[in-house]
C-alpha positions as CSV (number, residue, x, y, z in Angstrom):
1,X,51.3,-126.1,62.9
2,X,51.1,-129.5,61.5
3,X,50.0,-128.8,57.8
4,X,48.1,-125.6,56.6
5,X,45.0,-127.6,54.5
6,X,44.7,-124.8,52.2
7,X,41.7,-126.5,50.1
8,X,39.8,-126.7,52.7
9,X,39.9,-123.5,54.2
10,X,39.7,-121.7,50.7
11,X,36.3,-124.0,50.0
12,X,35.0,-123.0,53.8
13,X,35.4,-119.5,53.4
14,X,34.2,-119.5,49.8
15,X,30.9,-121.7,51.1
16,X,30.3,-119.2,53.9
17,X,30.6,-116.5,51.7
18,X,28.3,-117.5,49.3
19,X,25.7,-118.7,51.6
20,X,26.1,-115.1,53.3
21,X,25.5,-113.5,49.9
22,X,22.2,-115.5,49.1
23,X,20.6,-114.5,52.8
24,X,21.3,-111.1,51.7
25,X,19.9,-111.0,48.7
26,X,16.6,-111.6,49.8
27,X,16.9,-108.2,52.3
28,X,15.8,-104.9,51.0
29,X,17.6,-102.5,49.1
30,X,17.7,-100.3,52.6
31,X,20.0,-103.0,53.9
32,X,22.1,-104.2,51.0
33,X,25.1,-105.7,53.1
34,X,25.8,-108.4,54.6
35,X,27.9,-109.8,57.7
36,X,30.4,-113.6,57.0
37,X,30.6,-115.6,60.1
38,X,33.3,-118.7,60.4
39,X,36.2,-120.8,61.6
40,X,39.3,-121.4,60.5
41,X,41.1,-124.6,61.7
42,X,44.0,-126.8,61.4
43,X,42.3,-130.5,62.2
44,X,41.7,-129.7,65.0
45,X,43.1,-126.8,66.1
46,X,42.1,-123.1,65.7
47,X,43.9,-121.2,63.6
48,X,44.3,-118.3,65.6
49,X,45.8,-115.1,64.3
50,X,45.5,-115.8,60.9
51,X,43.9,-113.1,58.6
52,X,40.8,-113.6,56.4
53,X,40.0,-110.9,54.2
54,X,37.3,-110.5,51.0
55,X,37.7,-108.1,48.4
56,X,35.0,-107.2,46.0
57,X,36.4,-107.8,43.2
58,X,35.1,-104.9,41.3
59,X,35.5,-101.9,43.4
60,X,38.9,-103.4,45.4
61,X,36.8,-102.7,48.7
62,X,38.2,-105.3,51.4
63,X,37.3,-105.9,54.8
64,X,39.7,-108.0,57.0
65,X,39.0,-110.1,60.5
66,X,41.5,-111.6,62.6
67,X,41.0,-114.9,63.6
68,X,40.3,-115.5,67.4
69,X,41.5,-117.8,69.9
70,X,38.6,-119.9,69.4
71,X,39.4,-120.6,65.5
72,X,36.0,-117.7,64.4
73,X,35.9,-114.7,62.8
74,X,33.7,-112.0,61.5
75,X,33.6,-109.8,58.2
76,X,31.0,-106.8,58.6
77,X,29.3,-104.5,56.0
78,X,30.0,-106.7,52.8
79,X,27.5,-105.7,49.7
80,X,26.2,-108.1,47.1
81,X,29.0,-108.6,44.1
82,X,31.7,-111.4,43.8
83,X,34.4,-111.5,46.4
84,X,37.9,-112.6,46.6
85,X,38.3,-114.1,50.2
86,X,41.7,-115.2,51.3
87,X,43.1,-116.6,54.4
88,X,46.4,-116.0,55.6
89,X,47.6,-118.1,58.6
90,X,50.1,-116.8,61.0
91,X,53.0,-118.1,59.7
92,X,51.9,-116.7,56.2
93,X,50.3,-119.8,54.1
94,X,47.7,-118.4,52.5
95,X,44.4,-119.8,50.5
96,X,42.1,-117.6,48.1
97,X,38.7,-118.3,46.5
98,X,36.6,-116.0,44.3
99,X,33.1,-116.3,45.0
């Protein structure tokens, strides 16, 4: 890996995330979660087998993804509150935004 650009993966994650939250927020209380959709790359390469997780911030509930051959990932079942995501590449640089 050339250089780990942890701003910008911390600000994609963190833009995804909050994007995510503001579709859901619209969705009835029935369905109060959301799923984060997203890429993780190094220029131009896909990070693959880093590690993003989110954590809501008040509860400590995390969900985690690996990140595929193809640079995406997915995080499932997350409900409206303010998140800590953070990406962790494969050789352990990590990036962390609170959204």
């Amino acid at each position: 890996m050339n250089q780990f650009n942890t701003r910008n993966l911390a600000l994609a994650a963190a833009s995804a995330l909050a994007l995510s939250m503001a579709v859901a927020g619209g969705a009835s209380a029935q369905n109060a979660t959301t799923t984060l959709r997203g890429s993780v790359y190094d220029g131009q390469t896909a990070e693959a087998g880093a590690t993003v997780v989110a954590t809501e911030v008040s509860t400590g509930y995390a969900t985690r993804s690996r990140v595929g051959a193809d640079g995406r990932y997915v995080l499932s079942g997350l409900r409206p509150g303010t998140y800590r995501v953070q990406v962790t590449s494969a050789d352990g640089q990590t990036a962390e935004q609170t959204v």
